[in-house]
N, C-alpha and C positions, 0 to 999 in steps of 0.2 A: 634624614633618610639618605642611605647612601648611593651610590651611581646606578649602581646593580641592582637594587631592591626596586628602585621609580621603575627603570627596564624592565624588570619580571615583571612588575603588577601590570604595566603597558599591554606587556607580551600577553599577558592572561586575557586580561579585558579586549581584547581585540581578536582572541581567538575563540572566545565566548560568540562573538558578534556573528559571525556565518554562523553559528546553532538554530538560529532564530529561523533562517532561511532552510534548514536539514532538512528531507525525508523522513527522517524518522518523529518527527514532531508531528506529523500529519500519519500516521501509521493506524490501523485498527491492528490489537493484538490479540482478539478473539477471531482464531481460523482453526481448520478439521484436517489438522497433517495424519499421514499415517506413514507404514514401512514400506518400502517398494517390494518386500518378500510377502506380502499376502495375497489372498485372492481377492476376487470382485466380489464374492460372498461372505467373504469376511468382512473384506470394508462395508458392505450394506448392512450386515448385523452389529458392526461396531457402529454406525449411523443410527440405527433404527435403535439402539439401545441409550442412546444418549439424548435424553427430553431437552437438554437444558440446548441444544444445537437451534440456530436460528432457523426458520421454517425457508428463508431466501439463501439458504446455501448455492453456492451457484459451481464450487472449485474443492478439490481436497489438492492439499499440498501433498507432495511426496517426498521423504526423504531416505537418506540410507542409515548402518548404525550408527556410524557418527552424528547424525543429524543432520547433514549438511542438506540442502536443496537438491533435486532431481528433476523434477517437474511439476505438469499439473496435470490433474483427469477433471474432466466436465462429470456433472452428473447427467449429463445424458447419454455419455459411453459407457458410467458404471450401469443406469439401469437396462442399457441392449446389451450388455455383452455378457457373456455365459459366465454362470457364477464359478465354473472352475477353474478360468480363466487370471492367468497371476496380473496384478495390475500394475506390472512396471510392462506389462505388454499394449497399455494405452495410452501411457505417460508421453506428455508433450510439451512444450515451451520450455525446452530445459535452457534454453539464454534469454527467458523472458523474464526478466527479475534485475531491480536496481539496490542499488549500493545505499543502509540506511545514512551517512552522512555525504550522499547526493545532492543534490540541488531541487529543490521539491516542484518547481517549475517544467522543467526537462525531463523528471518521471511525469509528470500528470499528464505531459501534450505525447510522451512515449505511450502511458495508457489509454489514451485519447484515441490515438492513431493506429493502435491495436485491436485485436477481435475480440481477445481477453476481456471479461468483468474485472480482473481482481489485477494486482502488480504486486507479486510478492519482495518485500523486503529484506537484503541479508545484510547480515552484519561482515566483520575480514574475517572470520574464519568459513563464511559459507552458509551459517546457520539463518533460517528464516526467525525474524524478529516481529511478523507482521505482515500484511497486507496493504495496500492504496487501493479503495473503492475507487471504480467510477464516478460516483458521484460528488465524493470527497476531491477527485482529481477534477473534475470539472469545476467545481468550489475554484480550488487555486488557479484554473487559469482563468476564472473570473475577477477574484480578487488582483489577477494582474494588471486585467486587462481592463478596470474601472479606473487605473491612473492616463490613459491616453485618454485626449481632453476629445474625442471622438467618441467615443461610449457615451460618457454623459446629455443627459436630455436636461435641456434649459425646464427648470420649476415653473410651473403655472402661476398665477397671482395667488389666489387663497393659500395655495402652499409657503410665498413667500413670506405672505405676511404671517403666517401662522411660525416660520422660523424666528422671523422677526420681533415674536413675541417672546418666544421661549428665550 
């Protein structure tokens, strides 16, 4: 194997290694984007039309033709607000969104510390790839936060021994 070939595979295998750690590994890809050119009457007929939508929708993405990201509307501005009403005129958190090959850490405690349900995901051209639930985001910074040797609660006896067994 020659000098260059060992270095590539090196190069490879170590830049695989932070994937593990990505945002976009923790993503949900089922969400309810629409065009920032519609109304509030539109987006609730394009709602109401779609069974297969989860009944806990909490966020519609917005974006433009390109696709790119724009914001978010709650669904509790789309049902007060007047159906002729265009819905890039509710649109909000347009810098509320992380990057999918982020650090999945530093989005969860950003959605954490936010008012948002949802953290939408973009990939480098802008496009939403996804969402980070709250709950999902609370997940990781649990699983971070069971390596400081303070989280852990000493096992009970029957618990030990029942390790002990297995």
């Amino acid at each position: 194997m020659t000098t260059f070939r060992h270095h590539r595979i090196i190069d490879v295998k170590s830049a695989r290694l932070p994937a593990v750690q990505a945002l976009q590994s923790h993503i949900k890809r089922e969400f309810f984007s629409v065009s920032m050119h519609l109304t509030v009457g539109e987006v609730i007929t394009m709602l109401r039309a779609n069974p297969g939508l989860p009944t806990a929708l909490h966020m519609v993405v917005l974006i433009n033709d390109k696709g790119e990201y724009q914001g978010l509307v709650t669904m509790a501005q789309l049902i007060t607000a007047c159906t002729s009403q265009p819905v890039a005129e509710l649109c909000q958190g347009e810098t509320h969104f992380a990057s999918a090959l982020g650090d999945a850490h530093s989005a969860a405690r950003h959605l954490c510390q936010s008012v948002w349900p949802v953290l939408p995901v973009l990939d480098s051209c802008h496009r939403v790839m996804g969402v980070l639930e709250l709950p999902r985001a609370r997940a990781i910074l649990r699983l971070d936060g069971t390596q400081q040797p303070s989280s852990a609660k000493p096992a009970k006896g029957w618990q030990r021994l029942i390790r002990f067994w297995k």
